[in-house]
C-alpha positions as CSV (number, residue, x, y, z in Angstrom):
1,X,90.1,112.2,117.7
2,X,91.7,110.6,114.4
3,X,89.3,107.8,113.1
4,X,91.7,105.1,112.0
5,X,90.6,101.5,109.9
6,X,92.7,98.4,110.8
7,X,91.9,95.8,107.9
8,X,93.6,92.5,109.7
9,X,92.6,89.1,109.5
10,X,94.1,87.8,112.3
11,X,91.9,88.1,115.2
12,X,94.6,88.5,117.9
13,X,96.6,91.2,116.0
14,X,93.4,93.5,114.7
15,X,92.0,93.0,118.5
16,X,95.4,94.4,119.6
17,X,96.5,97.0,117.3
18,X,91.9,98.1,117.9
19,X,93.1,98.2,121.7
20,X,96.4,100.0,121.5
21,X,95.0,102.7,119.2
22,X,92.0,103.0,120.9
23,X,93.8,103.9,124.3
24,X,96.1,106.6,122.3
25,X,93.0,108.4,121.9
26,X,91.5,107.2,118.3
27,X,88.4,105.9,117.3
28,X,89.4,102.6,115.5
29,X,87.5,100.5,113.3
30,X,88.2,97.0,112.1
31,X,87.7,94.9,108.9
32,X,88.6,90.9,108.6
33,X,88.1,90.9,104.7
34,X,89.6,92.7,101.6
35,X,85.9,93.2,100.2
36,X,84.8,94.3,104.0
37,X,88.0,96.9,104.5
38,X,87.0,98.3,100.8
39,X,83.6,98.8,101.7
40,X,83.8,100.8,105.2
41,X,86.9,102.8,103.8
42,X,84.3,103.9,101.4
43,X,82.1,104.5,104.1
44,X,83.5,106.0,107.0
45,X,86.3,107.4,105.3
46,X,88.9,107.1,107.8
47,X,91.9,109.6,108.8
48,X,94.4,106.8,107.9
49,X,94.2,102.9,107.0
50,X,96.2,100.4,108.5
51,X,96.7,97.5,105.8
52,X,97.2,93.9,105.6
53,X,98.0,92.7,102.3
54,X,97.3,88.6,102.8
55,X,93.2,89.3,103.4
56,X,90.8,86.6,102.5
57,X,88.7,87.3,99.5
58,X,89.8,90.6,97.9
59,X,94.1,90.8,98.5
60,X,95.3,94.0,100.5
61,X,97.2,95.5,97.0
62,X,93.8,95.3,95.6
63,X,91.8,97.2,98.5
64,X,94.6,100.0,98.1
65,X,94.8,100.4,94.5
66,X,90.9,100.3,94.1
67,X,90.5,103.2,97.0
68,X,93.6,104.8,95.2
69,X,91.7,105.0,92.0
70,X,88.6,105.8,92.9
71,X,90.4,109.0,94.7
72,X,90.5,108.5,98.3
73,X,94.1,110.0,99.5
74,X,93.6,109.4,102.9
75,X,97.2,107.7,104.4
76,X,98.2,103.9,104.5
77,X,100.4,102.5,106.3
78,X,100.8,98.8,105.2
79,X,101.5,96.4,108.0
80,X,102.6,92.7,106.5
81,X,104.2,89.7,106.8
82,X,105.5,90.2,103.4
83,X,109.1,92.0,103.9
84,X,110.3,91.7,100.2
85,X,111.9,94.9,98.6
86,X,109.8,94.2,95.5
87,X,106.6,93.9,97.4
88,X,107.7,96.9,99.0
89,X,108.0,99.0,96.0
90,X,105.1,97.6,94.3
91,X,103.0,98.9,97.7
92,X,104.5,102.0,97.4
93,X,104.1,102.4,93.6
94,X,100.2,101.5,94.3
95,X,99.8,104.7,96.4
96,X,101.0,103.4,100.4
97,X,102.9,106.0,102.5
98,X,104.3,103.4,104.8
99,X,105.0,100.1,104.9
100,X,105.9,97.9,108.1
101,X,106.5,94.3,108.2
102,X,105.5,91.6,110.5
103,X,106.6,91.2,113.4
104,X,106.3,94.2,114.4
105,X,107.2,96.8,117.5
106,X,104.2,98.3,118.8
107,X,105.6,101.5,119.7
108,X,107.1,102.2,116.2
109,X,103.8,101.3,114.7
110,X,102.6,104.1,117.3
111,X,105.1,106.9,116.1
112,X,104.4,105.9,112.5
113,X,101.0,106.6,112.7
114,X,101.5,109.8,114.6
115,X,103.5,111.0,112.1
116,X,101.0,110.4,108.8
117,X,98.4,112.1,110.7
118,X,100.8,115.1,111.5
119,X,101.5,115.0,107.9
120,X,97.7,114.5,106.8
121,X,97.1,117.5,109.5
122,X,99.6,119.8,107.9
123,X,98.3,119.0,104.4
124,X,95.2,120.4,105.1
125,X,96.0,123.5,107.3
126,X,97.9,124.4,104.2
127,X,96.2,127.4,102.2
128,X,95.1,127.1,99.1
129,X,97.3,127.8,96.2
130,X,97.5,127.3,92.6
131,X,100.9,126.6,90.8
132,X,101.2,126.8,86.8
133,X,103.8,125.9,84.4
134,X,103.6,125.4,81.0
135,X,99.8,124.1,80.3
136,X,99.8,122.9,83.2
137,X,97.6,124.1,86.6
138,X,98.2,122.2,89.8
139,X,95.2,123.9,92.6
140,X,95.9,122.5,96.0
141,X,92.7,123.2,97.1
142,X,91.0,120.5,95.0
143,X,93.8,118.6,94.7
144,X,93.0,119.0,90.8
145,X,95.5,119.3,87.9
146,X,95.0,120.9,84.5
147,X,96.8,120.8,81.6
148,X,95.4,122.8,78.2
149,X,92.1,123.3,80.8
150,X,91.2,119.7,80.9
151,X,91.5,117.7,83.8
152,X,94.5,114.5,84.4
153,X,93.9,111.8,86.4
154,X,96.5,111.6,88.8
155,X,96.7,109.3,91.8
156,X,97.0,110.8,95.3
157,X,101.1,110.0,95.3
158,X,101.8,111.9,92.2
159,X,100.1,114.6,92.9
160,X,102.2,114.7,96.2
161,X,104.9,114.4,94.4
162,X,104.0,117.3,91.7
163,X,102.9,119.3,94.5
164,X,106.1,118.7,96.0
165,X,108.1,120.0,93.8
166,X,106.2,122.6,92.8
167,X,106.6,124.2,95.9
168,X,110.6,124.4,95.2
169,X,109.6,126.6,92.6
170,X,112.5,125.3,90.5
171,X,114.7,124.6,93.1
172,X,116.4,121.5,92.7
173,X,114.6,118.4,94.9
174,X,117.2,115.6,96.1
175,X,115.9,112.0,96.0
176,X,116.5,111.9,99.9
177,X,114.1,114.7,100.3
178,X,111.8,113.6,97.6
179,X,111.1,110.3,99.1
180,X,111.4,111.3,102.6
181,X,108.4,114.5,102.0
182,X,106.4,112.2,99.6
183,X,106.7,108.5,100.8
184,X,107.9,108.9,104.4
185,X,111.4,107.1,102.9
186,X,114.9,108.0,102.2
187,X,116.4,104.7,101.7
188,X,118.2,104.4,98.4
189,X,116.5,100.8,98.0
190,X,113.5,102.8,97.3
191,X,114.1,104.9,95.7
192,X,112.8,103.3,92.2
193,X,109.8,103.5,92.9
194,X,110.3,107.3,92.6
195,X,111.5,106.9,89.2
196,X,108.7,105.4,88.4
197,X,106.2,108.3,89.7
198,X,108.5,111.0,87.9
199,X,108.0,108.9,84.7
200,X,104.6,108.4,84.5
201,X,104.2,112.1,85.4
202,X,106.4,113.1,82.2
203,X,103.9,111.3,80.3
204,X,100.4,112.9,81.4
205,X,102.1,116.4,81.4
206,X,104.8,117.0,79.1
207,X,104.3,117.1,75.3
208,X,107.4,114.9,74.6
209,X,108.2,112.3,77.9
210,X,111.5,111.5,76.2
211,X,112.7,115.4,76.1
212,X,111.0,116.6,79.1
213,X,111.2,120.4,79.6
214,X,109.3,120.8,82.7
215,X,110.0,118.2,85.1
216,X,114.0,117.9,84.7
217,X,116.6,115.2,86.0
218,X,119.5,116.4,87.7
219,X,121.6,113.5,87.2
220,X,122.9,112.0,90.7
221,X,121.4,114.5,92.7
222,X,117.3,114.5,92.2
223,X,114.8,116.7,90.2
224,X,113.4,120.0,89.6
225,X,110.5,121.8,87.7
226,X,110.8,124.6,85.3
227,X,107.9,126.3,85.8
């Protein structure tokens, strides 16, 4: 049994999404408030997080980028009235995997959540390995990376997206697969936000961001690592 937290602050639609997962077999619980969701994410820790971003008292970008930084890598899928690509990427860039707008289809919301705990369930059945290049040590058992033996802050999507292609082993990664394995996305409209991810990567581990030599461009077709 998954334990799932709905942060909604409309009565109807948190009482229906508690009912809906709680007859697919989950125990669900649910927060009305920003500060509330924050506080029993912290908590009870949760399998995955469905989001609101429009939340009375502290906003729903807030709650996610506070749990983001304070480590917490369980999945979100952010559920909203807001449907704006640059909402969209700016919920992504803050560390969501999924993002759904209002209204919504109930049994797609369904499927999406199956598939972040599949994903979540395969993450962690995963052994442990370590993968080094250059200064750098990525451990997948702590979900830690090391670069000249001193730990980097990274947030729970960047590591995904080291991770991801550190496991190509200097294969090349296409953008499709990149945002598809990482985000849950392949649209192109997205696909910025990995941009973004790859860049601020470049400048906690390479020793020059502007001439990279481990985490390469291969122009119109995606990136690889040179391990």
């Amino acid at each position: 049994m998954s334990r799932i937290l709905v942060v909604e602050d409309s009565r109807d639609v948190a009482h229906g999404l508690r009912r809906n997962l709680e007859a697919a077999g989950h125990h669900v619980y649910v927060a009305r408030t920003g500060h509330t969701g924050l506080e029993t994410a912290r908590r009870a820790i949760p399998d995955l997080i469905v989001l609101d971003l429009l939340l009375p008292g502290i906003d729903g970008r807030d709650v996610l980028a506070s749990l983001r930084d304070e480590g917490y890598a369980m999945p979100v899928l952010v559920l909203t009235a807001l449907g704006d690509e640059s909402t969209k990427v700016h919920g992504l860039d803050l560390g969501a995997d999924d993002y759904m707008t209002k209204p919504f289809a109930l049994r797609e919301l369904l499927a999406r959540v199956r598939a972040l705990l599949r994903r979540r369930a395969a993450t962690d059945d995963e052994p442990a390995m370590a993968y080094r290049f250059g200064a750098v040590v990525l451990d997948t058992a702590t979900r830690s990376v090391m670069r000249r033996g001193r730990p980097l802050a990274l947030r729970p999507k960047e590591f995904d997206l080291l991770l991801a292609l550190a496991r190509r082993a200097g294969a090349i990664a296409t953008r499709a697969e990149l945002m598809t394995e990482v985000w849950g996305y392949a649209a192109d409209a997205m696909s910025r936000t990995l941009d973004a991810h790859i860049a601020m990567l470049r400048r906690k581990l390479e020793a020059d961001a502007a001439a990279p030599r481990h985490l390469l461009t291969v122009r119109a077709v995606g990136y690889r690592i040179v391990m």
